[in-house]
C-alpha positions as CSV (number, residue, x, y, z in Angstrom):
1,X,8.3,-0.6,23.1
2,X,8.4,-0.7,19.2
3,X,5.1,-2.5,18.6
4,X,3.5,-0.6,21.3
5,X,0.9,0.7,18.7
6,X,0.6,-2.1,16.3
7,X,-2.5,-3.2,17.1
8,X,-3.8,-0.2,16.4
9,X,-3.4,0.2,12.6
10,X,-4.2,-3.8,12.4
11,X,-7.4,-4.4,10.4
12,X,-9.3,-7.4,11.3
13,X,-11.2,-7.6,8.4
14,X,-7.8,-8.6,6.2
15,X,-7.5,-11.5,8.8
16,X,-10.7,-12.4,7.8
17,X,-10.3,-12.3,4.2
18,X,-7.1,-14.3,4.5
19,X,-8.5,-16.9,6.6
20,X,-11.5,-17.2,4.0
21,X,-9.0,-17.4,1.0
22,X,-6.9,-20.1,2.7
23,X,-10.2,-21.9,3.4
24,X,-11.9,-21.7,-0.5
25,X,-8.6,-22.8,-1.7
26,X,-8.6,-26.1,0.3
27,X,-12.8,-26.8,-0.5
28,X,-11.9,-26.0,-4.0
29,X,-8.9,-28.9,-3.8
30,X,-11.3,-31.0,-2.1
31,X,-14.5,-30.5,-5.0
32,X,-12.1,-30.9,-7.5
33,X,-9.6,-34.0,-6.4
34,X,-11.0,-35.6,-10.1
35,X,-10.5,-32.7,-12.4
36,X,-7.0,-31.0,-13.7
37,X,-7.6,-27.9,-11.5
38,X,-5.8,-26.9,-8.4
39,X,-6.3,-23.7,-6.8
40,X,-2.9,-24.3,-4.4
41,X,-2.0,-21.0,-2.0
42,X,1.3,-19.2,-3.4
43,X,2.8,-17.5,-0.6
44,X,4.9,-14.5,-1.4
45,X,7.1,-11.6,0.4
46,X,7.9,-8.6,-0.8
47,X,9.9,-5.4,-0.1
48,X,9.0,-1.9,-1.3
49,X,10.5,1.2,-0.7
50,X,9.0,4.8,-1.0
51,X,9.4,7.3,1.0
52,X,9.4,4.7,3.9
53,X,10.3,0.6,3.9
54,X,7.3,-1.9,3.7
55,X,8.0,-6.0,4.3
56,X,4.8,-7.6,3.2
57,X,3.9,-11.3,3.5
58,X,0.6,-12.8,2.4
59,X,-1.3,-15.5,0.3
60,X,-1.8,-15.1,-3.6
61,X,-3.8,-17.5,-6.0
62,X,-2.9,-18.2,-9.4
63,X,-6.6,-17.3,-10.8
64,X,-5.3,-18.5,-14.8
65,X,-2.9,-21.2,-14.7
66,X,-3.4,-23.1,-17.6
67,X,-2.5,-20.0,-20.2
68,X,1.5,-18.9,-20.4
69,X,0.1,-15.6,-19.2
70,X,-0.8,-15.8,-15.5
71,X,-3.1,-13.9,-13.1
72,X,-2.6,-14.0,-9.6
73,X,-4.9,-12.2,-6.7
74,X,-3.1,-12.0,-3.4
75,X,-4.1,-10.8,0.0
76,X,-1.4,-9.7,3.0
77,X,-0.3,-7.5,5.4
78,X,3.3,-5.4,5.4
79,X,4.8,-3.7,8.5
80,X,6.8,-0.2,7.6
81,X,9.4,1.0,9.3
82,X,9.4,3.5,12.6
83,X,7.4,6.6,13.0
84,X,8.7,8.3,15.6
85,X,9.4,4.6,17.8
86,X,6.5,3.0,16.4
87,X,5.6,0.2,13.5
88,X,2.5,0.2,11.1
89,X,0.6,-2.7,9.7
90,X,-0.7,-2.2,6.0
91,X,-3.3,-4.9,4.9
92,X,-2.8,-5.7,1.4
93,X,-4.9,-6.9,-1.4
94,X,-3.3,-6.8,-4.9
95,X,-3.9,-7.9,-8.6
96,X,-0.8,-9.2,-10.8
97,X,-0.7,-10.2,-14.6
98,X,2.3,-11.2,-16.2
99,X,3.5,-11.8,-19.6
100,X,6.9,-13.1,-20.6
101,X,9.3,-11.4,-18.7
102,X,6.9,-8.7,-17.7
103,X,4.5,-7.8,-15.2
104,X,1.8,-5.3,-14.1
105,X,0.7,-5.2,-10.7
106,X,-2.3,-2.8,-8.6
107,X,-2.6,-3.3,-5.2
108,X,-4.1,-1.5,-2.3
109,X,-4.7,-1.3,1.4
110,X,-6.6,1.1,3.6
111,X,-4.1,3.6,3.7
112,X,-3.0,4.0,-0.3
113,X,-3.2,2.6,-3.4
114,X,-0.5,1.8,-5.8
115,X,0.7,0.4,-9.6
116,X,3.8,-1.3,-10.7
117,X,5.6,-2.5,-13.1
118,X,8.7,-4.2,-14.1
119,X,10.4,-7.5,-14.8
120,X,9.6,-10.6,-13.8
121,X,11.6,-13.6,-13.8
122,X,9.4,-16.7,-14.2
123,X,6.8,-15.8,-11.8
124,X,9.3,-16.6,-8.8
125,X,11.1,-12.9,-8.3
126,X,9.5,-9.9,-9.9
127,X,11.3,-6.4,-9.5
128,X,9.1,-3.4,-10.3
129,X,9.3,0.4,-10.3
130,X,5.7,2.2,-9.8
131,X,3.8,5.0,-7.7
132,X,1.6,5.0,-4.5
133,X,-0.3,7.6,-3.9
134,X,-2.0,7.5,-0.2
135,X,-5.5,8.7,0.1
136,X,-5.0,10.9,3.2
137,X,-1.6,12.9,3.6
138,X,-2.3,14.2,6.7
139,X,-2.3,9.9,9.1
140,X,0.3,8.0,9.5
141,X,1.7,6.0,7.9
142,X,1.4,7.9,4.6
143,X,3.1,5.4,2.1
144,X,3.7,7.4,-0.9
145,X,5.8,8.4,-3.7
146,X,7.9,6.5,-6.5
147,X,8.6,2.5,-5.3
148,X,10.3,0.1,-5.9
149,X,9.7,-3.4,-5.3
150,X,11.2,-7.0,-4.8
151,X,9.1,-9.9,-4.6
152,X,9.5,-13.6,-4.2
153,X,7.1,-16.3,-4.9
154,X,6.8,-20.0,-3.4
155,X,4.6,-22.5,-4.2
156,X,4.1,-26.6,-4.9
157,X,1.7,-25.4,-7.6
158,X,4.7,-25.4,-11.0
159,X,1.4,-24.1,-13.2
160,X,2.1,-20.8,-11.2
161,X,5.7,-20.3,-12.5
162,X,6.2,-19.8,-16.3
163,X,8.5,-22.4,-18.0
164,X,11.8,-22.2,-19.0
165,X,12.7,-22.5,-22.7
166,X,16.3,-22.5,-23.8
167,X,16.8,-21.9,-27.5
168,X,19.3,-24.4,-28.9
């Protein structure tokens, strides 16, 4: 069975965080029903590939909407592909900033950590080249090496994506 061992690289303490995240986000749309700020839930997937796949899906939170330049802190968990017959979970928690066309990105989980870069294309896709460097070669899964990444954004929030100018 291919999931035969995915419970035990699953971290409950991401569940946890996630849960919490989702809840502060709708107390902070509750508080704040009167004022211009929204704190909406982004939810994003994303594909990397190193020297094995990873499919991430999680929450992120535009923490700097109002500015052109945005900052989002997301939370998530990824499933790599087969060791040997069996899948890996890899809680994520990441950091994003993004100017123009251009992002940076930091991440990590409890296996590695990682940096990325690339091009983003108003906040909704962002395709990056970076490194992740695990902090133990010797468990599985050991995520390491060059990446690159894909990522896609949805929200209701339109203060997460950038705008659109068309020069005329």
């Amino acid at each position: 069975m291919p999931f035969s061992n995915f419970h035990k690289s699953y971290s409950g303490k991401l569940g946890i965080y996630c849960v919490l995240l989702v809840l502060f986000s709708f107390s902070a749309n509750a508080q704040n029903t009167k004022s211009d700020f929204t704190f909406e839930p982004i939810f994003y997937i994303s594909y990397s590939a190193a020297n094995k796949s990873l499919l991430t899906g999680g929450l992120e939170f535009c923490l700097d909407c109002k500015n052109e330049n945005k900052l989002f802190l997301g939370a998530g968990y990824g499933i790599t592909n087969s060791y040997n017959g069996n899948y890996y979970g890899l809680p994520d928690v990441h950091l994003s900033y993004s100017k123009e066309f251009l992002f940076i990105k930091t991440g990590s989980s409890h296996k590695n950590a990682y940096a990325i870069g690339g091009f983003t294309f108003l906040n909704r896709f962002d395709l990056g080249l970076g490194y992740s460097l695990p902090y133990n070669n010797e468990k599985i899964p050991a995520y390491k090496g060059f990446t690159t990444s894909l990522t896609l954004r949805l929200t209701k929030n339109e203060k997460a994506y950038q705008k659109f100018n068309m020069i005329q």
